[in-house]
DRENVOGU-72358 format. One line per 10 residues: their letters; for each residue x, y, z of C-alpha. Coordinates in pm, 1 decimal, m for minus. Example, Ala and Ser with C-alpha at 12.3 -4.5 7.8 and 13.67 -1.06 7.14 Angstrom:
# residues 2
as	1230.0:m450.0:780.0 ~ 1367.0:m106.0:714.0
# end
This chain:
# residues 535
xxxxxxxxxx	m2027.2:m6112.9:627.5 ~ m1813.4:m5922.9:414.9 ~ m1798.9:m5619.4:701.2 ~ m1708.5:m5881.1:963.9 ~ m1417.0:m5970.7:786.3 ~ m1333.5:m5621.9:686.4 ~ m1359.4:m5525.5:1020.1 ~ m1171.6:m5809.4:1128.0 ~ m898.9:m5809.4:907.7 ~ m843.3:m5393.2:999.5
xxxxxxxxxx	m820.4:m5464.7:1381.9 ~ m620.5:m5815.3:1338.4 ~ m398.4:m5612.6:1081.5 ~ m354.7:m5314.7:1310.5 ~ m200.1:m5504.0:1611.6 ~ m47.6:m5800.4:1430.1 ~ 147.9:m5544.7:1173.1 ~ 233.1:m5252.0:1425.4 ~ 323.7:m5503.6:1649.2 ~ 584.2:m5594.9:1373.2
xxxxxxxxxx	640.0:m5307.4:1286.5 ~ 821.4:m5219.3:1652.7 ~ 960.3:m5537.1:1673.2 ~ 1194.6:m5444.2:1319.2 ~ 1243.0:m5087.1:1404.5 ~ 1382.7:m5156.5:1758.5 ~ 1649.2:m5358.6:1620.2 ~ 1880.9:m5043.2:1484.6 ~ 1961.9:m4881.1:1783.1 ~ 1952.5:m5255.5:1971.1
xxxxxxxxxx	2228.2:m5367.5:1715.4 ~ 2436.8:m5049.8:1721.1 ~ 2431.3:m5101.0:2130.9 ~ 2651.2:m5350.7:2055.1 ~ 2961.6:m5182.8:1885.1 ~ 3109.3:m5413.5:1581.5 ~ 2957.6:m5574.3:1335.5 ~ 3064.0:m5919.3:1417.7 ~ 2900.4:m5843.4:1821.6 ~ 2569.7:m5807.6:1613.7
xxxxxxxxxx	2604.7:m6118.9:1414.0 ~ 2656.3:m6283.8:1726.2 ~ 2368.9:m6134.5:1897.8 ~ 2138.5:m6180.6:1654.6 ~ 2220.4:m6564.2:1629.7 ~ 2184.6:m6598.0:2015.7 ~ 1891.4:m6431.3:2022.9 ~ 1721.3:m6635.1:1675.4 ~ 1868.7:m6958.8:1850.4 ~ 1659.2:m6880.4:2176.6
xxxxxxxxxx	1347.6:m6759.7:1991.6 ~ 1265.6:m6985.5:1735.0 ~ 1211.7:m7294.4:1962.4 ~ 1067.9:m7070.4:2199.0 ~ 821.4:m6988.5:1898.4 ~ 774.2:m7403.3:1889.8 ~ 672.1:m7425.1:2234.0 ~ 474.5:m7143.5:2276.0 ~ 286.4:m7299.9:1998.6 ~ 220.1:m7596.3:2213.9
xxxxxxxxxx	107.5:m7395.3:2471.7 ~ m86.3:m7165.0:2266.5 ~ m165.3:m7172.5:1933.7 ~ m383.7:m7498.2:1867.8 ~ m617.8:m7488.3:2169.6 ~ m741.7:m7093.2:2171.7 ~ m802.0:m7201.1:1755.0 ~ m1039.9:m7471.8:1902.5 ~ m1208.6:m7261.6:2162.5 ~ m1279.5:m6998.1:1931.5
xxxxxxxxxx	m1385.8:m7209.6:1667.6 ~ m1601.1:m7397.2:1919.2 ~ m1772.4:m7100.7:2069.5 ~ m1839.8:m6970.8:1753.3 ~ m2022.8:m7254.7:1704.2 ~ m2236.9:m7208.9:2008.2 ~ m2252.0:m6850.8:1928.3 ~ m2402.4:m6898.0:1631.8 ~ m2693.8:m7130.0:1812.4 ~ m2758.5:m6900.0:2064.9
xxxxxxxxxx	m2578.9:m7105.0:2345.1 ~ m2372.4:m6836.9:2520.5 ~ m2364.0:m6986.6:2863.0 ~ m2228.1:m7279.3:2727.3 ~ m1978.1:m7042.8:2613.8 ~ m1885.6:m6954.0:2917.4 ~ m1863.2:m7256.0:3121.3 ~ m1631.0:m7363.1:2797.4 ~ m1438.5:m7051.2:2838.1 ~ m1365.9:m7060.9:3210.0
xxxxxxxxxx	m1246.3:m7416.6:3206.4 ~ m1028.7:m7325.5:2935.3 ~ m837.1:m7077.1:3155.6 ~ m779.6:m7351.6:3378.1 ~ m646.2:m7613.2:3141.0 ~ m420.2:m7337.2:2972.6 ~ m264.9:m7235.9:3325.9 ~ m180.7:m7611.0:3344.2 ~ m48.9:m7630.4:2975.4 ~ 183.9:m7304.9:3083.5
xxxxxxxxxx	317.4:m7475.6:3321.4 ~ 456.9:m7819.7:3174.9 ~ 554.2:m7639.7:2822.7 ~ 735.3:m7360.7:3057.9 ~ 916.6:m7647.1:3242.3 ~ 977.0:m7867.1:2942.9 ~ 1177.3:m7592.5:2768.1 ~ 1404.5:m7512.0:3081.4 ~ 1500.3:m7854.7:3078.7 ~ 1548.0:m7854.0:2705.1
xxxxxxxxxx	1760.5:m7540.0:2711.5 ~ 2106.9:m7754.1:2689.5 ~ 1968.9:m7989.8:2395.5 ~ 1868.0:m7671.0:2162.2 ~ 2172.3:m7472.9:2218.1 ~ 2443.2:m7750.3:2121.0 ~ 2265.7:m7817.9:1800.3 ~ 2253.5:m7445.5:1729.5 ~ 2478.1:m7323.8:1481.9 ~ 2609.6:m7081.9:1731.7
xxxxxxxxxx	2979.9:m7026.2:1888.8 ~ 2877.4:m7065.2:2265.0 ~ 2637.9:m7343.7:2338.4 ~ 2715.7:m7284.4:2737.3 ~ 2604.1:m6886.9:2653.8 ~ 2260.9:m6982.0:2463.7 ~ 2185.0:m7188.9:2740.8 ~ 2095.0:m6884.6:3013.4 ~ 1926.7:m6730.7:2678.8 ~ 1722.6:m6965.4:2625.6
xxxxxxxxxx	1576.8:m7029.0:2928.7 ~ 1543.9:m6657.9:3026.2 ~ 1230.4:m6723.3:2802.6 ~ 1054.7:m6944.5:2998.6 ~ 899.7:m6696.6:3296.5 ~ 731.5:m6547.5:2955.2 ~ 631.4:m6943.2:2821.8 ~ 418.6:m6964.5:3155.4 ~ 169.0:m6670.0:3173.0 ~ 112.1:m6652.7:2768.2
xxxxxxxxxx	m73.3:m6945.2:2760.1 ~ m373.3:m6775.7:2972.7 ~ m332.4:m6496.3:2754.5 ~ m372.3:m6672.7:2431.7 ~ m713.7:m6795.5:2560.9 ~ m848.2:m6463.1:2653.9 ~ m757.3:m6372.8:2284.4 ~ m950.8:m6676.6:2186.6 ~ m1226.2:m6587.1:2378.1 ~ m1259.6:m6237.1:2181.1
xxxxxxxxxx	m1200.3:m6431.2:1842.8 ~ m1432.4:m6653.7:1898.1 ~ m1705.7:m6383.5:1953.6 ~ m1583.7:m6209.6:1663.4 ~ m1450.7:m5928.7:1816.5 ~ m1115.8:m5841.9:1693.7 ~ m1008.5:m5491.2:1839.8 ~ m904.8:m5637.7:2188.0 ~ m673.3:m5912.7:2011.1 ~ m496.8:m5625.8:1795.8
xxxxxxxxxx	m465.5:m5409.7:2034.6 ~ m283.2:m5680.9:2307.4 ~ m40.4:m5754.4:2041.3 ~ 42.8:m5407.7:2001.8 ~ 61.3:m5318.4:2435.2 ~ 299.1:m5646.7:2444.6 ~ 482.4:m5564.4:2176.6 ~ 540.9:m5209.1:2280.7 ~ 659.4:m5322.4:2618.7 ~ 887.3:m5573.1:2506.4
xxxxxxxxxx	1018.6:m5319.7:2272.1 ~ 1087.5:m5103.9:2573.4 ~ 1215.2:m5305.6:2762.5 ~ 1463.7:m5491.0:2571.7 ~ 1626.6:m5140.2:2485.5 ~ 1600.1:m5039.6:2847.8 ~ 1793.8:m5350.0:2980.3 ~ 2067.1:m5361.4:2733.6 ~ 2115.5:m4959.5:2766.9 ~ 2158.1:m5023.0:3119.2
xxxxxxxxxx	2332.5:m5343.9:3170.6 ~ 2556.7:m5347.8:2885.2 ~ 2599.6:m4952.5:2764.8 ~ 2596.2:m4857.1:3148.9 ~ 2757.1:m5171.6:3386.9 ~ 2956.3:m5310.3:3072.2 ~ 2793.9:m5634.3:3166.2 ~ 2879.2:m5902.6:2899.3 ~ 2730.8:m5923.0:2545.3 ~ 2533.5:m6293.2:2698.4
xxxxxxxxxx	2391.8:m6102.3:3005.5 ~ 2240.2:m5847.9:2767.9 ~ 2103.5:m6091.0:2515.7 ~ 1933.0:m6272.1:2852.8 ~ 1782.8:m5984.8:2964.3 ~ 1651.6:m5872.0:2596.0 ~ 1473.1:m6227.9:2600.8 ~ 1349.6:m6193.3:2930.2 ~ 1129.3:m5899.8:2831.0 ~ 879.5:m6088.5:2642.3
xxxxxxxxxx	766.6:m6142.1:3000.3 ~ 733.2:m5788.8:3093.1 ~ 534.0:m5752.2:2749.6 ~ 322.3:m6051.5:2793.8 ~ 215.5:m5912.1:3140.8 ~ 110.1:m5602.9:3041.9 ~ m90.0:m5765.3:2722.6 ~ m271.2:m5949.7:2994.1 ~ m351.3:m5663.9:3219.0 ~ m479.4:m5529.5:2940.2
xxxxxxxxxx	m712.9:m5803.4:2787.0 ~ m829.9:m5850.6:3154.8 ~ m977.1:m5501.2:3162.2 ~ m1140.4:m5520.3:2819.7 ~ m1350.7:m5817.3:2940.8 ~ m1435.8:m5672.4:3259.8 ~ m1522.3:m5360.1:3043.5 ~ m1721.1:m5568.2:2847.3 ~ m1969.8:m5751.6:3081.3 ~ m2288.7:m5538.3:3040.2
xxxxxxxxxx	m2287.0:m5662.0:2717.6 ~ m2248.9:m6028.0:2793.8 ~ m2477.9:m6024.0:3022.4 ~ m2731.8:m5944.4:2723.8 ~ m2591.1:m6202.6:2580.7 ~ m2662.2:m6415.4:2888.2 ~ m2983.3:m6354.1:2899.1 ~ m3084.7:m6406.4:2559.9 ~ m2892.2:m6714.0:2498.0 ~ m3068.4:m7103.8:2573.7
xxxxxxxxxx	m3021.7:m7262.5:2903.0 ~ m2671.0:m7396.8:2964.7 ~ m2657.3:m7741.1:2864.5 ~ m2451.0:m8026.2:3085.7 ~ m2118.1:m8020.6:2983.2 ~ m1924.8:m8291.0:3002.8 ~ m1578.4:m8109.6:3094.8 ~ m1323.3:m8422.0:3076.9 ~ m1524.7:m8575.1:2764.6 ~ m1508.3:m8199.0:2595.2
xxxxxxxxxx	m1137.6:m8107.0:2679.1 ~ m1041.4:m8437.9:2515.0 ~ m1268.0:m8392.0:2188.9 ~ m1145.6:m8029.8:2188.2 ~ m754.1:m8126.4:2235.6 ~ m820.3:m8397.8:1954.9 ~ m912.8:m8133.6:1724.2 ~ m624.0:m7813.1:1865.7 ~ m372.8:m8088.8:1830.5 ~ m351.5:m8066.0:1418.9
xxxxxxxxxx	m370.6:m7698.6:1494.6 ~ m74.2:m7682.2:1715.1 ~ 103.9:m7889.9:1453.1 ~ 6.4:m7700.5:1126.0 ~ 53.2:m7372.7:1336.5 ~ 393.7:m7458.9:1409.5 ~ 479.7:m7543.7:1027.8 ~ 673.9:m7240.0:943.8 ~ 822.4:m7245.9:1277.6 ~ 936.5:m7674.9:1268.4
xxxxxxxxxx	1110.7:m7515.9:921.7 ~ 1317.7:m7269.1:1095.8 ~ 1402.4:m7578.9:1313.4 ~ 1535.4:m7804.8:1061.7 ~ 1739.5:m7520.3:936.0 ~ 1870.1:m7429.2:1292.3 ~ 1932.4:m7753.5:1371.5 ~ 2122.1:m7923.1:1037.8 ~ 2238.7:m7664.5:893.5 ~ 2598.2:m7637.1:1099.0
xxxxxxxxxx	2597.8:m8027.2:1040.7 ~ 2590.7:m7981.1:706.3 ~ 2763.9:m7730.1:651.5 ~ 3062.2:m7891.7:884.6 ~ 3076.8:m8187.9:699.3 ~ 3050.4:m8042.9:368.9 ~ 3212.6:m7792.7:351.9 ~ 3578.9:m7585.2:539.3 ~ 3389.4:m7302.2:660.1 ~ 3478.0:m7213.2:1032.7
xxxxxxxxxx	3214.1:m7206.7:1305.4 ~ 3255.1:m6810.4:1320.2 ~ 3133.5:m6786.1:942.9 ~ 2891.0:m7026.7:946.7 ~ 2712.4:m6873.8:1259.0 ~ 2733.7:m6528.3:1057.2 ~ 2593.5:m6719.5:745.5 ~ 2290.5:m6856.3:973.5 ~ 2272.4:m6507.3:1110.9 ~ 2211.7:m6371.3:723.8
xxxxxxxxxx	1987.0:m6588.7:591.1 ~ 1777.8:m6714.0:918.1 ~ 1783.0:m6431.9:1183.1 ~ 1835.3:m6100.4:993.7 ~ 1525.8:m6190.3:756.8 ~ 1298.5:m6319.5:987.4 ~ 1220.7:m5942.0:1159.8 ~ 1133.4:m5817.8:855.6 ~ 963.9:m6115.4:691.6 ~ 749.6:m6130.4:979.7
xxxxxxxxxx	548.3:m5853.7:870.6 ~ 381.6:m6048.8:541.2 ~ 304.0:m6344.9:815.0 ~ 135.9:m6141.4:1008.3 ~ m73.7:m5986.3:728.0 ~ m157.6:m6341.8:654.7 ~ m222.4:m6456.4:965.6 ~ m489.2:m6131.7:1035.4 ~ m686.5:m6256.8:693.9 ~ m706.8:m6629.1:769.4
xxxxxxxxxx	m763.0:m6591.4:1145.1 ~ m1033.0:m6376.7:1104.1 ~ m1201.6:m6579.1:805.5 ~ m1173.7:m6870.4:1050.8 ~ m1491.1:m6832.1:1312.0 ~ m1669.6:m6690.2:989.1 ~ m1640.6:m7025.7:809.5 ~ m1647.2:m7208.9:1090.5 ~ m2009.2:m7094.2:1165.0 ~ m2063.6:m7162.7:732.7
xxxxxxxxxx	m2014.4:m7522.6:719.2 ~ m2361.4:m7595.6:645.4 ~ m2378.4:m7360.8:372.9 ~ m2171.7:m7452.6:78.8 ~ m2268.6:m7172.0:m87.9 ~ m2137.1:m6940.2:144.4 ~ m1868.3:m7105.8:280.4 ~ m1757.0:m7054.3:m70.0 ~ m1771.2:m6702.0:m112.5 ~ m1625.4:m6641.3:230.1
xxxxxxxxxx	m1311.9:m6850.0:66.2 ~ m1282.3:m6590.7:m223.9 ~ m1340.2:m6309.0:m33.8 ~ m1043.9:m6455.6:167.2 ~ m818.6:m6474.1:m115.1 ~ m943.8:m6173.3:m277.8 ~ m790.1:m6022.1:26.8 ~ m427.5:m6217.0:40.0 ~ m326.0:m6171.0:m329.2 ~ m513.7:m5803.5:m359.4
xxxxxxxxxx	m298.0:m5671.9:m60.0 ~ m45.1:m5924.4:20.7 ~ 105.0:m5977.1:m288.3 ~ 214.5:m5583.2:m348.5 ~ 332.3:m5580.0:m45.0 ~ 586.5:m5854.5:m102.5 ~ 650.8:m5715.0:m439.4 ~ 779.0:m5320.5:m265.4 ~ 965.6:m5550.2:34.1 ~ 1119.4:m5743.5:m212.7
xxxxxxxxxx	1227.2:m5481.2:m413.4 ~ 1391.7:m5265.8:m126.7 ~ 1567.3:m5590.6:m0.8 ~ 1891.5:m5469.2:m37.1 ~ 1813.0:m5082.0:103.2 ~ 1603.1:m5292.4:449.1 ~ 1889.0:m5480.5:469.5 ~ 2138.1:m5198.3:486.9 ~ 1936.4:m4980.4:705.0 ~ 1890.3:m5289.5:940.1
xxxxxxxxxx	2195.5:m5471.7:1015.6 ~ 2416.4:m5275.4:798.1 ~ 2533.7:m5291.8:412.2 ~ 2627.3:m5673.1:269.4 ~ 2567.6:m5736.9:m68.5 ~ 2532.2:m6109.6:59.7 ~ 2297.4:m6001.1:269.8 ~ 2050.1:m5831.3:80.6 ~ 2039.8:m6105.7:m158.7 ~ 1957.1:m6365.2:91.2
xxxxxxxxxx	1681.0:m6088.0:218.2 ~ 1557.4:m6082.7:m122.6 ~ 1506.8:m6485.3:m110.1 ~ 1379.7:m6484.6:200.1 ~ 1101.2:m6207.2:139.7 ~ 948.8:m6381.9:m190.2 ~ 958.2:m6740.0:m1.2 ~ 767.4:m6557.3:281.6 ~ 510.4:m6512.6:19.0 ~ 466.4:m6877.4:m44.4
xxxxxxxxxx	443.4:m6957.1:352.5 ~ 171.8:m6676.5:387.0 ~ m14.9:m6858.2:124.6 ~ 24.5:m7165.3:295.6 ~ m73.1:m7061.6:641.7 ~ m358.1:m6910.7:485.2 ~ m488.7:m7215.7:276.2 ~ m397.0:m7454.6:575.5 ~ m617.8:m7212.4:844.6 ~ m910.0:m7264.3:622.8
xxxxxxxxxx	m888.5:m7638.6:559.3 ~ m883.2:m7677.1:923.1 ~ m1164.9:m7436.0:939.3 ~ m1368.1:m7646.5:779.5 ~ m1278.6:m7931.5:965.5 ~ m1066.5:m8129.0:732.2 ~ m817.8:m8165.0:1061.2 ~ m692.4:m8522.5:899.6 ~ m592.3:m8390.0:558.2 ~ m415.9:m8044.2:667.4
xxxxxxxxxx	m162.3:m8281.9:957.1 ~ m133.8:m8524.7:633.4 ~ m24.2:m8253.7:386.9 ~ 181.5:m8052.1:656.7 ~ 385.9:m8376.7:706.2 ~ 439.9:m8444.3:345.1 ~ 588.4:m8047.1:329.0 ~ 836.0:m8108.1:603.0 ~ 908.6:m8451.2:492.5 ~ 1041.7:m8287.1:108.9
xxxxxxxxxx	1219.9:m8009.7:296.6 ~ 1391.1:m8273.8:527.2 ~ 1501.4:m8479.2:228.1 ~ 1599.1:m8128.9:m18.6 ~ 1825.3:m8008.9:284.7 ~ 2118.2:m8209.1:269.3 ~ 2187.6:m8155.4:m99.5 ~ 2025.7:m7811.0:m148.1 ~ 2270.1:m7710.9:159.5 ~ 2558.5:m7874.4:34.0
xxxxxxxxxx	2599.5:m7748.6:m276.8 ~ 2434.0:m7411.6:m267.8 ~ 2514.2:m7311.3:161.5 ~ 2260.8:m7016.1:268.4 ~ 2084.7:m7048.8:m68.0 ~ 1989.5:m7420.5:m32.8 ~ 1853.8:m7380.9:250.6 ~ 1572.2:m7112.5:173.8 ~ 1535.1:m7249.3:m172.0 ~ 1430.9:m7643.2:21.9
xxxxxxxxxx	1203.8:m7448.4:207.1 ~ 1075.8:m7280.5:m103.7 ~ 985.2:m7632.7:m299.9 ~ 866.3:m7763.6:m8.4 ~ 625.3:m7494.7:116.0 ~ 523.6:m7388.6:m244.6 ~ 412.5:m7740.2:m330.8 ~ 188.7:m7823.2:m111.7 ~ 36.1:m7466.2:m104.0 ~ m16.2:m7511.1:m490.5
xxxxxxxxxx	m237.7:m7810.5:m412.0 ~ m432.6:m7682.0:m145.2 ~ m548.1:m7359.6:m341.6 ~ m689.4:m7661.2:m604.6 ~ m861.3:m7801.8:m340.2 ~ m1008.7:m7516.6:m233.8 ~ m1132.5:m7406.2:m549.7 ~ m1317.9:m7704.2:m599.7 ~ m1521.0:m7612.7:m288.8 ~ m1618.8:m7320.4:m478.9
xxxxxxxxxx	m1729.6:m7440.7:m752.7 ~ m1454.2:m7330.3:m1007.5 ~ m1237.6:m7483.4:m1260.5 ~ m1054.5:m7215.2:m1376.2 ~ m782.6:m7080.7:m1215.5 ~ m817.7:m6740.1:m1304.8 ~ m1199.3:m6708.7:m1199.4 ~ m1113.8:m6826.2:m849.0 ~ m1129.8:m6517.8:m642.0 ~ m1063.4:m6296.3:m951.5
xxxxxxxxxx	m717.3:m6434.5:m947.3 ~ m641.9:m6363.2:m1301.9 ~ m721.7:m5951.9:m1295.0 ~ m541.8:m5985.6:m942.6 ~ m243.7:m6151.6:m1094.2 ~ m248.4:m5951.8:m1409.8 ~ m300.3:m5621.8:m1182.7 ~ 15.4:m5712.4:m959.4 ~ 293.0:m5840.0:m1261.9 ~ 218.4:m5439.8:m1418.1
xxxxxxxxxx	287.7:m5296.8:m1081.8 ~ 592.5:m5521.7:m1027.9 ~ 722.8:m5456.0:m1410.8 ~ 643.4:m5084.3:m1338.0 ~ 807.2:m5057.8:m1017.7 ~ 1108.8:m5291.0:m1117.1 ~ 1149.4:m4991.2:m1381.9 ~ 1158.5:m4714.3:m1130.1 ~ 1370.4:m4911.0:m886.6 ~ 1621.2:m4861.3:m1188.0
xxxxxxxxxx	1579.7:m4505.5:m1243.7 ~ 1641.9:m4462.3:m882.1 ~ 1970.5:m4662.0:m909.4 ~ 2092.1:m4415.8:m1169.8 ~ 2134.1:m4221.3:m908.8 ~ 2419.1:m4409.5:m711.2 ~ 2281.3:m4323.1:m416.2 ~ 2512.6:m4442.0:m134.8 ~ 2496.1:m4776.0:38.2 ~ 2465.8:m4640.6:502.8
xxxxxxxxxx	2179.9:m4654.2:651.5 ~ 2029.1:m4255.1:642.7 ~ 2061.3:m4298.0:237.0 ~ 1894.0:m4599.6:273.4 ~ 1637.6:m4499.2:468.5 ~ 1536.6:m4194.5:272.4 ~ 1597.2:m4384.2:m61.7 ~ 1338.0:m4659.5:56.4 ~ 1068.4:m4365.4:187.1 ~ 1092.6:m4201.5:m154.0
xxxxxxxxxx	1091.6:m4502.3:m373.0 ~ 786.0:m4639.3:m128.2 ~ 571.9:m4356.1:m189.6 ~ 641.8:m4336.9:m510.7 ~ 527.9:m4725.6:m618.3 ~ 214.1:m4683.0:m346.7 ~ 107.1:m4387.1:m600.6 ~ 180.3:m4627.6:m920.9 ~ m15.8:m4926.9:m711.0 ~ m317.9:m4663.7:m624.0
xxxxxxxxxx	m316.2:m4572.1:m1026.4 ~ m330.4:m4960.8:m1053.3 ~ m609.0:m5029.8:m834.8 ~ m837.8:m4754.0:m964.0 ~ m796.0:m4842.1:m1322.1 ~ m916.6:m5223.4:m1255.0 ~ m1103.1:m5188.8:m948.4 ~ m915.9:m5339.8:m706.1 ~ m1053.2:m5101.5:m416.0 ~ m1385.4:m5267.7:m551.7
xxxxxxxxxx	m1269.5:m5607.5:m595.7 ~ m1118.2:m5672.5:m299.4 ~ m1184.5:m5390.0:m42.3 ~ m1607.6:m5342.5:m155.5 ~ m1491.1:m4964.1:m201.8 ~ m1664.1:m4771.4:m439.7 ~ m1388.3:m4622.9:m578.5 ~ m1210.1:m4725.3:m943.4 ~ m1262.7:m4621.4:m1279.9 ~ m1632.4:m4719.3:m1375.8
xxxxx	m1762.6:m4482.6:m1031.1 ~ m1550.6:m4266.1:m841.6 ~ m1622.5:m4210.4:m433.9 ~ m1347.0:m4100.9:m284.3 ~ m1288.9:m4316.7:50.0
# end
């Protein structure tokens, strides 16, 4: 069990978080296409005011019903029914062709709706944007059920490595297209934002290509599979799709929860900020552009970690139900693996705020503040997409939609006030409350599944906890040695300053781990202070 999700985690990790990885470091010479600093505030909140209702949509298209079919044929997996498999899988493909279609059409006719509520200069601009997505909103549907497909039979390599060949693509070819269109034809800054969106479709095609190849790679050993699995049952398609859509619908919706938050910000936050405040359009698009867009490409990287742990605990428990016992343990293993390697990470991103920032989108003090926020709330949504994935793992679909609406409900009423009276800040910090409260709760919950009453014996959360405030008083310290220093605030300084420091605090953290045993603890390495294997 404990290999599976090892294994698992490493591949869902390795596409997920390289993925991410390309889709920060892209963004320097992107941005510095563009010339001026306030081009690149622009472009960014053009491109975040396309992408983050894109993000919704796709999740309607995507996200809940490949969560279904791989938790259902993990099911049948587990009872030896992999023909029913199949015939589940194939209508699947299908349905999601279908679903690619309507969400694809739905958002070009939305396009004019999202952009005038965007807190963005040129709603008539955002418009062409926006719906440059939508070729991409069609085919990654089909894509997301292939993924699903792999998932579901608890093999995790071919889902990294698609993220990785779409992301690289993408990558490539948003570079390409603005190089040539606006470095080369001087084409406007709009047609070069449009054609940087429109490459999630080149990426997303090549992803598929991919994943196509894998399974075909792949049938000897279905065919096994075939042939050792019971006789395929009747299967009552229509009756199936609607119990199945029943139970992806509270996944599309708590899937979408971080996502719906970046909507209420994108969507009230010039409303608020218009009516409370004198702040012209111009600085409060650059103020959306700080604490919305810039964070969000580098925040995305603790998601993603998240999102690798939980989604591959999720078939795992799914197939545990029956077992209390070990439903249980596959819970603390799960945590032992979000708080052992999340939580340092967060603590060194958090830390370098201000240095990302800079080498990023350029020094502002500002800035790097609002990064700072922005990467410790992360934290708390992590947590929360976590906990969420493995209520609804275990089938409590009735109490994650409950709890998801109560979240958005307190961040809906904190915005107004939290916005007008603390701008930028009030914003993150609703989001904050809201996330953190309801994440608080469900980690109770979910202890009392396994059994615990204490806090600090759930998961080993009290060494964990205990192991990560040293490292963050330790490397606090050194981040203060290094500032002694006054070393200076462009983006090579930065750069190297950050790879130093980083080393650095992952030698303190690996000093930390062997004296209580994380590697043990968390990873099942025999390495730490009682025995000593070097891995």
């Amino acid at each position: 069990m404990k290999n599976k999700m090892l294994s698992g985690t490493f591949w869902m990790s390795f596409g997920s978080i390289f993925s991410r990885v390309l889709g920060v470091i892209y963004i320097i010479p992107w941005l510095l296409m563009f010339g001026s600093q306030q081009n690149q505030y622009t472009a960014q909140a053009l491109f975040n005011a396309a992408y983050t209702p894109y993000a919704l949509f796709l999740a309607l298209g995507t996200s809940g019903f490949p969560t279904a079919i791989s938790r259902k044929i993990a099911i049948y997996n587990a009872e030896q029914r992999f023909r029913d498999s199949q015939q589940l899988f194939k209508a699947a493909i299908f349905f999601m062709c279908i679903s690619g279609l309507v969400c694809s059409l739905l958002f070009y006719f939305a396009a004019p709706a999202v952009a005038g509520s965007s807190p963005i200069l040129s709603s008539s601009s955002a418009i062409s944007i926006i719906r440059a997505l939508v070729p991409a909103l069609f085919i990654l549907p089909v894509m997301s059920i292939i993924r699903g497909w792999f998932q579901g039979n608890e093999d995790m390599k071919p889902f990294g490595i698609s993220q990785l060949v779409e992301q690289f693509v993408r990558v490539l070819s948003i570079l390409l297209l603005t190089f040539i269109s606006y470095t080369l034809f001087h084409a406007s800054l709009n047609v070069a934002i449009a054609l940087s969106t429109f490459a999630a479709f080149t990426g997303a095609l090549a992803s598929l290509a991919y994943l196509l190849n894998y399974y075909r790679r792949q049938q000897p050993s279905y065919r096994k599979l075939k042939a050792a699995s019971q006789p395929a049952t009747y299967l009552n398609t229509k009756q199936l799709f609607w119990q199945i859509s029943k139970e992806a619908l509270p996944f599309v919706y708590v899937g979408s929860a971080i996502t719906i938050a970046q909507l209420i910000d994108q969507f009230t936050f010039k409303q608020i900020m218009q009516f409370g405040s004198h702040f012209s359009l111009t600085a409060i698009q650059n103020m959306f552009t700080l604490f919305s867009a810039n964070p969000s490409k580098i925040t995305t990287v603790i998601v993603s970690l998240a999102i690798a742990i939980s989604g591959t605990t999720l078939p795992l428990l799914a197939s545990a139900q029956a077992d209390p016992e070990k439903a249980g343990k596959i819970i603390q293993d799960n945590f032992r693996l979000l708080f052992g390697l999340l939580a340092p990470v967060t603590i060194i991103l958090a830390l370098l705020a201000g240095r990302i920032n800079t080498v990023f989108f350029g020094y502002n003090l500002h800035g790097s503040w609002l990064m700072f926020w922005s990467i410790l709330i992360t934290f708390i949504q992590a947590i929360f997409t976590d906990v969420f994935t493995l209520i609804q793992s275990l089938g409590k679909h009735r109490m994650a939609v409950i709890l998801l609406s109560i979240t958005l409900a307190i961040k809906f009423i904190l915005q107004y006030p939290l916005v007008y009276f603390f701008h930028d800040y009030g914003a993150l910090w609703a989001t904050a409350i809201s996330f953190g409260l309801v994440a608080g709760y469900c980690v109770y919950y979910l202890m009392g599944l396994s059994q615990q009453t204490r806090l600090a014996d759930f998961a080993d959360l009290g060494l964990l906890s205990r192991a990560n405030l040293i490292f963050a008083v330790l490397a606090t310290g050194l981040l203060g040695i290094f500032d002694l220093f006054s070393v200076a605030n462009d983006r090579i300084a930065s750069f190297l300053f950050s790879g130093v420091y980083g080393l650095i605090t992952l030698g303190i953290l690996a000093i930390i781990s062997y004296y209580y045993n994380l590697s043990k603890i968390v990873l099942k390495l025999k390495w730490g202070k009682t025995q000593y294997k070097h891995f």
